[in-house]
Residue frames relative to the residue before (quaternion, step in Angstrom):
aa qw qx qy qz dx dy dz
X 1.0000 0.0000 0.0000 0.0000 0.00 0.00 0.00
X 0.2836 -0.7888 0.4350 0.3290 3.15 -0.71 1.05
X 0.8425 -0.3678 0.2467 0.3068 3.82 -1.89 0.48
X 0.1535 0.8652 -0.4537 -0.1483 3.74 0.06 0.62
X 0.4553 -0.5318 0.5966 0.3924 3.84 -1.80 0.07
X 0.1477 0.8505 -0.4865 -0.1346 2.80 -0.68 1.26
X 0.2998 -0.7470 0.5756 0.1442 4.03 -0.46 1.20
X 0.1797 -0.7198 0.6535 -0.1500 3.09 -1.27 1.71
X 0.2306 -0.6087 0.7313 0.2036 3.96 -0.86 0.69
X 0.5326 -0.7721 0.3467 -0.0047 2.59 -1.82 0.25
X 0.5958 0.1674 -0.1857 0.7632 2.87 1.83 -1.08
X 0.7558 0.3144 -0.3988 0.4135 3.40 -1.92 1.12
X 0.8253 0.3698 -0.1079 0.4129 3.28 1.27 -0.74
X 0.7492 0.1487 -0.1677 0.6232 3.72 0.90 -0.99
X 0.6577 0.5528 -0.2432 0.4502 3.33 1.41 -0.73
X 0.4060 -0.6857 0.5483 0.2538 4.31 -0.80 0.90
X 0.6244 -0.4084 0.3076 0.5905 4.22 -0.93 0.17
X 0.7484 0.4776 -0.3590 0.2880 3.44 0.11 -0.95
X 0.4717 -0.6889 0.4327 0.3402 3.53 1.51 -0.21
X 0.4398 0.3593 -0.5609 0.6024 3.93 0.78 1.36
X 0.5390 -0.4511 0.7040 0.1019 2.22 -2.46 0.43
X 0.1020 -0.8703 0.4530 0.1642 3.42 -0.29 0.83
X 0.7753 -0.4551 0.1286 0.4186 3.59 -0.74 0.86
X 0.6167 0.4730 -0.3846 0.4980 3.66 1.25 -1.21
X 0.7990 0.3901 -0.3353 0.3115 3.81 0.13 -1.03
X 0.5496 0.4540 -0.4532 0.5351 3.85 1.47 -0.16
X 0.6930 0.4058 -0.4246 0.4181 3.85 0.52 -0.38
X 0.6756 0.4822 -0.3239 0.4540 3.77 0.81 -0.42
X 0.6398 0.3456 -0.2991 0.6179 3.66 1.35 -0.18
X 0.3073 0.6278 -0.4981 0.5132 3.77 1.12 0.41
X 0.7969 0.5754 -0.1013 0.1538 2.62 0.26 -1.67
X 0.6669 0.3737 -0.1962 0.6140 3.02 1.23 -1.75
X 0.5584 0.5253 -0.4920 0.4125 4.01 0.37 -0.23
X 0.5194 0.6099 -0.3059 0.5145 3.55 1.21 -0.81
X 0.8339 0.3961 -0.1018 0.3706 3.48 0.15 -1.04
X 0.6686 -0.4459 0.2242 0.5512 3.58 1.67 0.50
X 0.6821 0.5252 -0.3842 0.3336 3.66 0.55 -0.84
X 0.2227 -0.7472 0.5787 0.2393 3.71 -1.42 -0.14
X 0.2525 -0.6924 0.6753 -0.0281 3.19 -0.86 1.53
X 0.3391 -0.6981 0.6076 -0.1685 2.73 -1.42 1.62
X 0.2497 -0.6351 0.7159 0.1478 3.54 -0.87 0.69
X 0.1305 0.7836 -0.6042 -0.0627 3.96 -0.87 0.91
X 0.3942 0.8773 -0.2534 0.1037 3.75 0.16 0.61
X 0.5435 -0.6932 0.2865 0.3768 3.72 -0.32 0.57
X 0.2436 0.7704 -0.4575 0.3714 3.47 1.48 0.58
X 0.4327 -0.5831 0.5820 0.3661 3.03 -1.62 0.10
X 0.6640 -0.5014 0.4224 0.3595 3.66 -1.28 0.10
X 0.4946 0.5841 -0.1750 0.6194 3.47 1.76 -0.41
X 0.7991 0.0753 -0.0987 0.5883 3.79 0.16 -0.47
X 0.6786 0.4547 -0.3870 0.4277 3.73 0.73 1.28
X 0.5080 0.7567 -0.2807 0.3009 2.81 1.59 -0.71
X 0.5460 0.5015 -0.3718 0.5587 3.80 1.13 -1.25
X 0.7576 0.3754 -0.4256 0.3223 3.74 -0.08 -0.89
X 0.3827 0.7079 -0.4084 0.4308 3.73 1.05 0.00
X 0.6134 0.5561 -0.2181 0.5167 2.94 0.40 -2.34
X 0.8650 0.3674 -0.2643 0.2167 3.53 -0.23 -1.44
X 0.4750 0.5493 -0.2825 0.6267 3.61 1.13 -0.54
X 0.0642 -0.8056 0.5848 0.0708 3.87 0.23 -1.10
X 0.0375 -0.7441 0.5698 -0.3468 2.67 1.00 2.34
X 0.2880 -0.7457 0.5901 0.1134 3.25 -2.05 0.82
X 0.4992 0.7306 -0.2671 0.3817 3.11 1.72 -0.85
X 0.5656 -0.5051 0.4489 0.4727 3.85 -1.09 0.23
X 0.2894 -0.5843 0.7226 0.2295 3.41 -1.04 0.18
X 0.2459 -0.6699 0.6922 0.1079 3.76 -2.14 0.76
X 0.1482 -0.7337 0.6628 0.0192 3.76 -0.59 0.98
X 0.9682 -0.0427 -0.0481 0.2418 3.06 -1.72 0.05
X 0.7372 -0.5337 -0.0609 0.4099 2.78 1.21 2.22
X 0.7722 -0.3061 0.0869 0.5499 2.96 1.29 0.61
X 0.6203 0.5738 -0.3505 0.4039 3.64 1.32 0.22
X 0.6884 0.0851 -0.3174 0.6466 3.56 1.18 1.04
X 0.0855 -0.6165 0.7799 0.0668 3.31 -1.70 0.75
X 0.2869 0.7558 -0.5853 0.0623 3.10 -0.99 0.70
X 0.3538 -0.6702 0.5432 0.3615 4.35 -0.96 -0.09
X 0.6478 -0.5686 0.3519 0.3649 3.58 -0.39 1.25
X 0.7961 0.1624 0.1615 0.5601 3.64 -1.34 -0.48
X 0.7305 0.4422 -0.3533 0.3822 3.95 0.45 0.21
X 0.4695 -0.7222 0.4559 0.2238 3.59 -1.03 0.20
X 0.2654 0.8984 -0.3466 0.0479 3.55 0.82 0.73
X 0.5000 -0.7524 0.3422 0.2585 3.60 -0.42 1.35
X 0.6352 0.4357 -0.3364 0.5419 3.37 1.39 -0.25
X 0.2472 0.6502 -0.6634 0.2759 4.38 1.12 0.19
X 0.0320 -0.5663 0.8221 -0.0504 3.70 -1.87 0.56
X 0.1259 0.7750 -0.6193 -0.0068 2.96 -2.02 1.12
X 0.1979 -0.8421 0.4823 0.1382 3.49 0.32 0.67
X 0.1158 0.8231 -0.5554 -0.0242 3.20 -1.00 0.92
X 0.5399 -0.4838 0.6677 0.1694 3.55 -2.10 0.16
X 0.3526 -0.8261 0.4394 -0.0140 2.91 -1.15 1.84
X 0.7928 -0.4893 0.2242 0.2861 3.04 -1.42 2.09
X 0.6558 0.5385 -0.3556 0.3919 3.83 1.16 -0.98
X 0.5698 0.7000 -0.2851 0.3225 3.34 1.41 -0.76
X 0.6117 0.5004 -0.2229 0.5708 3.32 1.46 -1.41
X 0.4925 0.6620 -0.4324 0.3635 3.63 0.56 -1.15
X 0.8468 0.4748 -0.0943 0.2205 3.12 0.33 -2.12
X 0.6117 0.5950 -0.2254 0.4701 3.12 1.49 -0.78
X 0.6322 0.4236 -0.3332 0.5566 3.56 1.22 -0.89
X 0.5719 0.5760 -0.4002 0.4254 3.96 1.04 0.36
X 0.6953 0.5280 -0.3096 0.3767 2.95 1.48 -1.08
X 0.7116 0.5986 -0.2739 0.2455 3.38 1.09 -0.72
X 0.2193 0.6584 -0.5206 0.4973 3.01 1.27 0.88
X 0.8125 0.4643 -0.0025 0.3523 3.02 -0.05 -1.33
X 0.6520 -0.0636 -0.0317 0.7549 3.92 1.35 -1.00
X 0.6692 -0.6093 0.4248 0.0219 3.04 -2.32 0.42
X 0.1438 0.8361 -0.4561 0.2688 2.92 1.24 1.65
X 0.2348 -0.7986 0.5038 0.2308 3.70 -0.24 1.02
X 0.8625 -0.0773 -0.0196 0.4998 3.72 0.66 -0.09
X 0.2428 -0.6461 0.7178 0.0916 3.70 -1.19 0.83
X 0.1818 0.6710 -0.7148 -0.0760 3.48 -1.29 0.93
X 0.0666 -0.7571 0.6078 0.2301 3.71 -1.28 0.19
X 0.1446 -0.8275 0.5424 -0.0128 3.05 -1.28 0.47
X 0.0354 -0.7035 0.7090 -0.0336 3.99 -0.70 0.59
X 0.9399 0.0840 0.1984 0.2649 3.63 -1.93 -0.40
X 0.8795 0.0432 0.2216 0.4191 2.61 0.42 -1.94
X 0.5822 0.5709 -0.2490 0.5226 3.10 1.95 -0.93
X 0.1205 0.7917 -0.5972 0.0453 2.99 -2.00 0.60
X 0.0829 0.8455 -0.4801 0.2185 3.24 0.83 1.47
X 0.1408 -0.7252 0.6704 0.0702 3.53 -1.77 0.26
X 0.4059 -0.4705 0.6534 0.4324 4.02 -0.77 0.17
X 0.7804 -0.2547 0.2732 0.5014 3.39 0.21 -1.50
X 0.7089 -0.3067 0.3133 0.5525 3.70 -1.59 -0.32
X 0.2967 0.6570 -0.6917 -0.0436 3.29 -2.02 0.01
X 0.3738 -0.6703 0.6051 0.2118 3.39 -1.42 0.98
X 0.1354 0.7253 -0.6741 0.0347 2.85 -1.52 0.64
X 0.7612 -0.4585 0.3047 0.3428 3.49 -1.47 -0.31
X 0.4236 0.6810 -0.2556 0.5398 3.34 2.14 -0.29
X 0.1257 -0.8199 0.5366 0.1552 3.57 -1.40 0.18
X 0.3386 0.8607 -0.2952 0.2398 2.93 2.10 0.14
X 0.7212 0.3249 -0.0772 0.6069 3.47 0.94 -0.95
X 0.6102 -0.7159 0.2931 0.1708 3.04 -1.54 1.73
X 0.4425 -0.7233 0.4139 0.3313 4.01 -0.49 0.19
X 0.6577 -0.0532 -0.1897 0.7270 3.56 1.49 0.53
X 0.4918 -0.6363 0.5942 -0.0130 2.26 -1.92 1.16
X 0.0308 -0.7041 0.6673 0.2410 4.15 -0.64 0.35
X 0.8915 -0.3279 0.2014 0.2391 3.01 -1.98 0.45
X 0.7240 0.4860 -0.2107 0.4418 3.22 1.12 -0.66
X 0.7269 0.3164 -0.1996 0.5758 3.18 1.27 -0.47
X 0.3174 0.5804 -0.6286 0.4089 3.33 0.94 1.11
X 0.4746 -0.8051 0.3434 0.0935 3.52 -1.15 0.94
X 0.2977 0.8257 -0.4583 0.1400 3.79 0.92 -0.13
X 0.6725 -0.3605 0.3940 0.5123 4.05 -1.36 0.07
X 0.7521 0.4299 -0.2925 0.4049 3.39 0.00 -0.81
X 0.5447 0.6801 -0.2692 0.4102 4.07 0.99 -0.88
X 0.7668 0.3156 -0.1099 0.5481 3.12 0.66 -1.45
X 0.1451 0.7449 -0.6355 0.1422 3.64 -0.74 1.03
X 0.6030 0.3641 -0.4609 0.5398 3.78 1.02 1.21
X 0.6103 -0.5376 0.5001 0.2973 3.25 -1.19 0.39
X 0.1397 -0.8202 0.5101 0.2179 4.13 -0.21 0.53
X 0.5120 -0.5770 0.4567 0.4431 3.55 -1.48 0.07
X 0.9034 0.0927 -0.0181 0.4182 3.10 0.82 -0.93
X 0.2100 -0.8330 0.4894 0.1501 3.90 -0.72 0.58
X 0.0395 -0.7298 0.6795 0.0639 4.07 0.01 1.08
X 0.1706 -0.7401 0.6464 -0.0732 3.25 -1.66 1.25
X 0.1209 -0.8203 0.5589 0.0093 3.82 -0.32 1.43
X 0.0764 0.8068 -0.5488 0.2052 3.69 0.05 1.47
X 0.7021 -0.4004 0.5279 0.2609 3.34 -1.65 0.04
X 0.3173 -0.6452 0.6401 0.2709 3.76 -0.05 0.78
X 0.6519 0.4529 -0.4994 0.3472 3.68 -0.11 -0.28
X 0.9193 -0.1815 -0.2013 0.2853 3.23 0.98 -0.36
X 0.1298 -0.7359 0.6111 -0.2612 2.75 1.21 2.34
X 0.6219 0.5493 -0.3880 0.4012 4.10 0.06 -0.55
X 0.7068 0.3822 -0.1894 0.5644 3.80 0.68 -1.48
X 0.6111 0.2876 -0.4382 0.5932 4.25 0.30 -0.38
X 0.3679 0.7120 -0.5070 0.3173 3.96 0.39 -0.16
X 0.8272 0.3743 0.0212 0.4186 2.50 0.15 -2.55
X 0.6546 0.3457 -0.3838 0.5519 3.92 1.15 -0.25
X 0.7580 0.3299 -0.4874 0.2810 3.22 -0.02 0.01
X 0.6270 0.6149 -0.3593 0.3157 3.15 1.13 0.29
X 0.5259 0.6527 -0.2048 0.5054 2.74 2.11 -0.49
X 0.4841 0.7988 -0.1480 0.3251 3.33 1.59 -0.80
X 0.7404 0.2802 0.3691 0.4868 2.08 0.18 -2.73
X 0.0351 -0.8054 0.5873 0.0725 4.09 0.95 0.44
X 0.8358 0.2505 -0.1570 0.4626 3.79 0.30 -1.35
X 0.6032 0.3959 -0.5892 0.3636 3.43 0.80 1.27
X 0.6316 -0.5687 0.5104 0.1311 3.56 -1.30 0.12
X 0.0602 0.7852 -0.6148 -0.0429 4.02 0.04 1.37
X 0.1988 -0.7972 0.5384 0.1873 3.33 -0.99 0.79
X 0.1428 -0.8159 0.4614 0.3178 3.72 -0.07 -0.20
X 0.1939 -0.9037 0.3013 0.2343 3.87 -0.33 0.76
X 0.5892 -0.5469 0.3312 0.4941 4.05 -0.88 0.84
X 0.6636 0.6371 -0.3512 0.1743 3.36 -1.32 -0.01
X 0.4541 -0.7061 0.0832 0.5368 3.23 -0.44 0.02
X 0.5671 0.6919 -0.3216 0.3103 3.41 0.98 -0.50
X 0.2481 -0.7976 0.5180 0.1843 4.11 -0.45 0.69
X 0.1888 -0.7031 0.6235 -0.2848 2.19 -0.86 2.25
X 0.1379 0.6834 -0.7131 -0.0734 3.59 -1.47 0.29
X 0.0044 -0.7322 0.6761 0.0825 3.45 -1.72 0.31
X 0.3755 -0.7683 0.5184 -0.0031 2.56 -1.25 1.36
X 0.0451 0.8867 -0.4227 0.1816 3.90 -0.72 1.08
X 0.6972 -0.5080 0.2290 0.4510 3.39 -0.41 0.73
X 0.4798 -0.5750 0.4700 0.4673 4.12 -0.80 1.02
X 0.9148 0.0081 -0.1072 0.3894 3.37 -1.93 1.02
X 0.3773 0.4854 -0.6330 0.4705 3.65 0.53 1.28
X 0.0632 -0.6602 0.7249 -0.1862 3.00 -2.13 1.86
X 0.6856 -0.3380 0.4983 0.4092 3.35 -1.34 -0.60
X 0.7123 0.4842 -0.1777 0.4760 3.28 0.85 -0.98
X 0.5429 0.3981 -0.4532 0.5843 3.50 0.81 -0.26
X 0.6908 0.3938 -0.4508 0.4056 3.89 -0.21 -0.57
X 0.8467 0.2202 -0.3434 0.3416 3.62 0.03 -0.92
X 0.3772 0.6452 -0.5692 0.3426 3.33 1.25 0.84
X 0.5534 0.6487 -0.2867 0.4368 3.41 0.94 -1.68
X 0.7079 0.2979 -0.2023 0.6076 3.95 0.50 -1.23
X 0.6282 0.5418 -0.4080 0.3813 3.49 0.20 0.23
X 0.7003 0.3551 -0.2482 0.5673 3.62 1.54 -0.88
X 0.4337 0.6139 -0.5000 0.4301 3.17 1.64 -0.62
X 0.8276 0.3653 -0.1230 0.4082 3.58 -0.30 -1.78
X 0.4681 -0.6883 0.4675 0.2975 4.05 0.87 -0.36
X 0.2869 0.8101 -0.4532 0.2367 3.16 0.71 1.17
X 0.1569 -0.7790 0.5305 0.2951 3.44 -0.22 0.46
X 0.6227 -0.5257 0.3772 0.4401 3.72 -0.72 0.19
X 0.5260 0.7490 -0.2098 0.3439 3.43 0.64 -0.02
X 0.5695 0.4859 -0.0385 0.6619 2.97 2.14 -1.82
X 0.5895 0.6547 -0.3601 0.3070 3.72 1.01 -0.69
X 0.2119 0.6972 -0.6739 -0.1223 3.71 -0.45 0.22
X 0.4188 -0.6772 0.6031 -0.0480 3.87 -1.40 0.63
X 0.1067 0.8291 -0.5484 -0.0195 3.22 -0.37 0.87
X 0.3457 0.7239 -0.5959 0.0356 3.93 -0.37 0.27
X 0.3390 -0.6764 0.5944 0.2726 3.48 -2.12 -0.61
X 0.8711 0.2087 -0.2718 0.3517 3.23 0.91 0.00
X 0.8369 -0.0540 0.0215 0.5442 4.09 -1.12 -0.74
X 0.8197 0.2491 -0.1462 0.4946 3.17 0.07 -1.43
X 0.5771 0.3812 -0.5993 0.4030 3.86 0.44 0.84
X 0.4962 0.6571 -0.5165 0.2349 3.69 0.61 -0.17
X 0.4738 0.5249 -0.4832 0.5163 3.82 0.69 -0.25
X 0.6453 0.6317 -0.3059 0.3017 3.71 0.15 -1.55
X 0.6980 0.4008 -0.0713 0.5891 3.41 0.97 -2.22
X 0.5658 0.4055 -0.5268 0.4879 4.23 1.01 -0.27
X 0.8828 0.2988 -0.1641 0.3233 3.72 0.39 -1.00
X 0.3781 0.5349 -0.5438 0.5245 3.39 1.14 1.00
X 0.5953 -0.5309 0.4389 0.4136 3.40 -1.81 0.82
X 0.8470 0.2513 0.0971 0.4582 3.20 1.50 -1.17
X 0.2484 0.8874 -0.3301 0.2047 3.31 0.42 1.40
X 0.4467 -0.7984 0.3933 -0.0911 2.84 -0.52 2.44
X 0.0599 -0.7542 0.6419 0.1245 3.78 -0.42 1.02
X 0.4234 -0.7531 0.4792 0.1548 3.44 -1.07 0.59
X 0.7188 -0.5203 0.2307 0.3993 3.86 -0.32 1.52
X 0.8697 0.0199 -0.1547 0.4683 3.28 0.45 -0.75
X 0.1265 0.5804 -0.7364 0.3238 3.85 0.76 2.04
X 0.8165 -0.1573 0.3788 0.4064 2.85 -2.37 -0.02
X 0.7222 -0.3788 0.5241 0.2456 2.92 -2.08 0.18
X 0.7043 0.5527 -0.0883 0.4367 3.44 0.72 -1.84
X 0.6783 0.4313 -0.3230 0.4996 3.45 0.91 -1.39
X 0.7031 0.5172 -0.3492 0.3408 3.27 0.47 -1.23
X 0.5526 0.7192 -0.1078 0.4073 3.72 1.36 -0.73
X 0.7109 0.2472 -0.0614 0.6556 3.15 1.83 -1.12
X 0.5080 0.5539 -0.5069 0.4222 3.77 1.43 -0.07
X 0.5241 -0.6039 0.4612 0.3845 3.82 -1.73 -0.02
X 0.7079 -0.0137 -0.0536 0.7042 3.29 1.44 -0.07
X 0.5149 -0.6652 0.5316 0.0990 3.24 -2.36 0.39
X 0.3647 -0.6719 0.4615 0.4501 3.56 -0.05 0.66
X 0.5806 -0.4412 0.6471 0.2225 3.67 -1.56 0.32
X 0.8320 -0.0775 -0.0578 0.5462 3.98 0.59 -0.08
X 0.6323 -0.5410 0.3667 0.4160 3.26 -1.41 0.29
X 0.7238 -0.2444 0.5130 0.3914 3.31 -1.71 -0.91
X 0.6012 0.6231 -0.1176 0.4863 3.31 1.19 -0.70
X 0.7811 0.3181 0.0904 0.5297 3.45 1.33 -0.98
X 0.3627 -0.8278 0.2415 0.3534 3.00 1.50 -0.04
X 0.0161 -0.9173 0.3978 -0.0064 3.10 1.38 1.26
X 0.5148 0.5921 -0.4874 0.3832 3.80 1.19 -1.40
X 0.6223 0.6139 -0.2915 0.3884 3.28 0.71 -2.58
X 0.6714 0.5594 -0.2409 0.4221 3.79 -0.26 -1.05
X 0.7917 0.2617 -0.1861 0.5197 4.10 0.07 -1.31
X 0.6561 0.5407 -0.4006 0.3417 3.77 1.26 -1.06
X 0.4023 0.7635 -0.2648 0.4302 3.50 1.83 -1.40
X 0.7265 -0.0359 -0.0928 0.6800 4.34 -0.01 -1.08
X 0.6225 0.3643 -0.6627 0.2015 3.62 -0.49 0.06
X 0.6591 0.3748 -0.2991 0.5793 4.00 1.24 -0.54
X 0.3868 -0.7323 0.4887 0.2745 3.72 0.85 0.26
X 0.2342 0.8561 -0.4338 0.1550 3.40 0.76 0.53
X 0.4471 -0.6459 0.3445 0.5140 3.84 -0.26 0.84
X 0.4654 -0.6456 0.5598 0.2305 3.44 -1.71 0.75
């Protein structure tokens, strides 16, 4: 069989509810990295809350964050790193809008960055529970361009800041996220999943063909359209599963990745 790239999300998919990797799916993705292939980390994480799962697996490959708007190899110096980003005016504006609408917190973030207007609970664990001076957000604070911009608002009027900032901001990118909480993020125009494990695909000489994909939800469905081979996982969407070439046999929960990656690479059991 020939050598494949394989690109793995992270939450729902390599990751269990509680958010670990459990011992069978890091040893079975050992494994296949062992055996010639290159596993990838592809996910809408920051580089900051992904990084341990790296570490833990003891990957070499570049890793893809915030769906495809950074590729980079941890702690390394790599001439082939990309980061697309979403101009400083963008962040500016939003802390203007809230006068005006009911957005409980802007936070942006890139590489290095990590900023917040302010605190806010939610259903997320992504963003820190204190903040230090420096990463307090305000017009003046922010004086880099970020990769990415997450926005916690009122669904009533998550739709209308939508439509301005797109109107704004043409070459930037509003996502809107599942769940229950109303959420948008905001990212360079026509960044996905699929743009990263393309990039590591010409990087490493993959033909699409060699590609298998694993994900469960919105923003993996590019990924699983533009792999040769692209695996939704038992408990994705309806839709995803619908548009993958095949379904894991168990969940995220069960160690479904660990399980389909195990006989589809025939790897010892």
């Amino acid at each position: 069989m020939s050598k494949k790239l394989i690109a793995i999300d992270l939450d729902g998919t390599t990751l269990n509810g509680d958010s670990q990797i459990t011992l069978k799916t890091q040893a079975t993705l050992q494994a296949a990295q062992q055996a010639g292939n290159v596993v990838s980390i592809i996910t809408g994480r920051s580089n900051r809350l992904s990084q341990n799962y790296y570490d833990q697996i003891g990957l070499k490959s570049p890793m893809v964050n915030f769906n495809g708007a950074l590729a980079h190899i941890p702690r390394h110096q790599w001439d082939h790193e990309y980061q697309y980003t979403v101009p400083r005016e963008v962040a500016i504006d939003l802390l203007q809008l809230k006068q005006k609408y009911a957005i409980q917190m802007i936070a942006v973030e890139g590489k290095q960055l990590l900023m917040a207007d302010q605190l806010y609970k939610s259903e997320y664990s992504f963003f820190p529970t204190e903040l230090a001076p420096e990463q307090r957000l305000t017009a003046d604070s922010l004086t880099v361009d970020p990769t990415s911009i997450t926005v916690f608002l009122e669904r009533n009027d998550q739709k209308i800041v939508r439509e301005q900032l797109q109107h704004d901001f043409p070459d930037v990118q509003v996502n809107v996220w599942g769940g229950e909480a109303s959420v948008l993020e905001i990212v360079h125009k026509g960044i996905q999943k699929a743009k990263g494990v393309a990039y590591l695909a010409d990087y490493f000489g993959f033909e699409r063909k060699n590609i298998i994909a694993f994900g469960d939800e919105q923003n993996d469905r590019e990924m699983l359209d533009y792999a040769g081979w692209g695996v939704a996982m038992q408990n994705a969407r309806p839709e995803i599963q619908a548009a993958a070439n095949d379904v894991t046999t168990y969940t995220n929960e069960q160690d479904g990745l660990a399980d389909y990656l195990t006989n589809y690479l025939h790897l010892q059991k």
